[in-house]
C-alpha positions in Angstrom: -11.6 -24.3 -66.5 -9.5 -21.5 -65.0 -7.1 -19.4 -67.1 -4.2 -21.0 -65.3 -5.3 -24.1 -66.6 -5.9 -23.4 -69.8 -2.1 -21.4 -69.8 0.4 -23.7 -71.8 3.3 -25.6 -70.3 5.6 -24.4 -72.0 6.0 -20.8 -73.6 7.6 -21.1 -76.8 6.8 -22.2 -80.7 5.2 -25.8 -80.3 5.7 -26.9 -83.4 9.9 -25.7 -83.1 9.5 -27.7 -80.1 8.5 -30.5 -81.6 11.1 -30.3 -84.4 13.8 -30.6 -82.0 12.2 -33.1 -80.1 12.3 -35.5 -83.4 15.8 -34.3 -84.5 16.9 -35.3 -81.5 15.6 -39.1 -81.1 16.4 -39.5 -84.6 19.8 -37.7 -84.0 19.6 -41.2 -81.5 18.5 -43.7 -83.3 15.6 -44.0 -81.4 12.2 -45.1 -83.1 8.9 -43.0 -82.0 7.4 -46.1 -80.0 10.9 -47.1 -78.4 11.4 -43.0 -77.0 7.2 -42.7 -75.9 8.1 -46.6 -74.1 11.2 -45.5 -72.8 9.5 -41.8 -71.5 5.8 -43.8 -70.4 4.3 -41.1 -72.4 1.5 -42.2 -75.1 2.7 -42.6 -78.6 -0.1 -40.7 -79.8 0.6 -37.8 -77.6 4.5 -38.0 -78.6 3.6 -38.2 -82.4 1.8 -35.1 -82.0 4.1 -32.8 -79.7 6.5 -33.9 -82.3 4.0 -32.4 -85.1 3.2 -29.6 -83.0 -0.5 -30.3 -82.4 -0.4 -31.0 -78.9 1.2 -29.4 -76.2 2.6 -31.4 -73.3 3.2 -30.6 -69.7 5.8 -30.2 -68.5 6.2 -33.5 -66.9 6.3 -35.0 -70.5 8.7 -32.6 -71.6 11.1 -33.6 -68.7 10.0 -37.0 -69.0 10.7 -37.4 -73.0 14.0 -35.3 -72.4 15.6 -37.2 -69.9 14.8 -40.6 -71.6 16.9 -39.3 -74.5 19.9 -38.4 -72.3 19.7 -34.2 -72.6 19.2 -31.1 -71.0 15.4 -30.0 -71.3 17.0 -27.0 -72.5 17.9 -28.4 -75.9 13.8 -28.9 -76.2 14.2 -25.0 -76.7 16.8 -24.3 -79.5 19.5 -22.0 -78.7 20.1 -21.5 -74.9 19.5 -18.3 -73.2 22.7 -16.5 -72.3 23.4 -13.1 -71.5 22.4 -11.3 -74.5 18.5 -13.5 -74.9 16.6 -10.4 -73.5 13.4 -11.5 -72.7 12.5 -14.4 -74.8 13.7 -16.8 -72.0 11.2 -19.9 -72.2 9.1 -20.4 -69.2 7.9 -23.3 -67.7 4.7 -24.4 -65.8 3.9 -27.6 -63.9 1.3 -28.7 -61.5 2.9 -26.5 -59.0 5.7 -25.1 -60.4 6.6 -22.1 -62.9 10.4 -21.9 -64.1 12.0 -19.0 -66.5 14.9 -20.5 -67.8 17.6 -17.9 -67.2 20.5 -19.4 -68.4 22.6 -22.4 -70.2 26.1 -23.0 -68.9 28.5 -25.8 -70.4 31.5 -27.2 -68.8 33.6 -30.3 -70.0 31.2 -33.1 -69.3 28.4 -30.9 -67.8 25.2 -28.7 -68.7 23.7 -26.8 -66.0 20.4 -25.2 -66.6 19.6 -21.9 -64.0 16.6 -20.9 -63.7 14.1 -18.5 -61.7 11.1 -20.6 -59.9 8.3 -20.2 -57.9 6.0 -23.3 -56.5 2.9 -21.9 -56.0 1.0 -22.6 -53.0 -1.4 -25.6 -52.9 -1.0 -28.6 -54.9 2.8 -30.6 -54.5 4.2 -31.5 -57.9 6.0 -35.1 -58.8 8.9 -34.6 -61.8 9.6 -37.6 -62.8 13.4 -38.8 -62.9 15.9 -37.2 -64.8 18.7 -39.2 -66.4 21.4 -40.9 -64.5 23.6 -39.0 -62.6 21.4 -35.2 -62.9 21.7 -32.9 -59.7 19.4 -30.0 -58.2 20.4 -27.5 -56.4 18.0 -25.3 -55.1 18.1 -22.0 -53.2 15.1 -20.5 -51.5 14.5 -17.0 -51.2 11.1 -16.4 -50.2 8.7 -19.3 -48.2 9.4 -22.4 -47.2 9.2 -25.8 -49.2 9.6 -29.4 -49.2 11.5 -30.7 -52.4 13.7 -33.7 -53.5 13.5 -37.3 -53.6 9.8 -38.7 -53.8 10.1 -40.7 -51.1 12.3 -38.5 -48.7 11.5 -34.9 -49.6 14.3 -32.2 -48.0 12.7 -29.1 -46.4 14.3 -24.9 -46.7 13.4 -21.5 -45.8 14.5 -18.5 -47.1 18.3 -18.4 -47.5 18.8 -22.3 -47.0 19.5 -23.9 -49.8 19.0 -28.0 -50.6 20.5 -30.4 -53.5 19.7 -33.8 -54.0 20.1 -36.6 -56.9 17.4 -35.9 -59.4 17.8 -39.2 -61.5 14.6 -40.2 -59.2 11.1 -39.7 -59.0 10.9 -36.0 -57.3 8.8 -33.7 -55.4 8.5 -30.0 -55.1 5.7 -28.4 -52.4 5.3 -24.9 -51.3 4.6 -25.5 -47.3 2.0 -23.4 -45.7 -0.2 -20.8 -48.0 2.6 -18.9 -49.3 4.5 -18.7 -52.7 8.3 -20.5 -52.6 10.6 -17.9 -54.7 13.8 -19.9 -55.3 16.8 -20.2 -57.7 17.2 -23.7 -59.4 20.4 -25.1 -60.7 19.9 -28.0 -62.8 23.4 -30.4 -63.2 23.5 -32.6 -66.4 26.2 -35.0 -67.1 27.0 -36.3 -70.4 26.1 -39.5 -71.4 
């Protein structure tokens, strides 16, 4: 196994993580088989991210989170803002590496910013956020194919794309070169 393999998905405490994680589904209402049905995530392997012995990708993370109606963000405690210096959590997927840069709140909406690169190579499938979630995302460097599973959008540097993200989607560096892009995440309330 390569060292990028064995790097976790998520850098942070993952037994904090997992606090939250339970705080919030009880915070819900929501019992440990209903959230892992609800998330198609294994109850074993959502009984121990919430004990902090296992640590999930980050397709579970998103996964669990949008099944309980939040910003991943609030998987992480207190939001990154302008004074968090540079214990901003990052994020790996199968293709995919996000710093989480910032936390903005409006009225009835969360966005999440954050600094991403999809690595060359492999194409990664999130799976679908909760109802009503936007992306917008901004390409700097490479080109990619990213958005709806089933019709993917495709940018270059300085094109930007945004599509609903309460479906299964995709996100593919195009070619053998690095994306570098901004990603805003938009969360309604529920």
């Amino acid at each position: 196994m390569d060292s990028e393999a064995q790097r976790p998905a998520v850098d942070g405490d993952m037994a904090d993580i997992g606090r939250r994680i339970r705080r919030l589904r009880e915070e819900r209402g929501i019992s440990l088989s209903a959230l892992a049905r609800g998330a198609g995530v294994g109850k074993a392997t959502l009984s121990g991210l919430e004990n902090g012995t296992r640590n999930p990708t980050l397709e579970t993370l998103w996964a669990i989170t949008a099944e309980l109606g939040v910003p991943l963000a609030m998987a992480f405690g207190t939001p990154p803002s302008e004074d968090s210096g540079p214990t901003v959590p990052v994020m790996r997927g199968t293709a995919t590496e996000g710093t989480l840069l910032q936390v903005f709140e409006d009225e009835a909406v969360t966005y999440e910013l954050y600094r991403l690169v999809i690595r060359a190579g492999a194409p990664q499938i999130s799976p679908a956020h909760h109802r009503g979630v936007t992306e917008y995302l901004t390409v700097f460097a490479g080109t990619l194919s990213a958005g709806p599973a089933g019709a993917p959008l495709r940018a270059g540097p300085g094109e930007h794309i945004s599509w609903r993200s309460d479906v299964p989607h995709t996100y593919a560096a195009l070619g053998d070169q690095d994306v570098h892009a901004s990603l805003l995440i938009r969360y309604p309330r529920r």
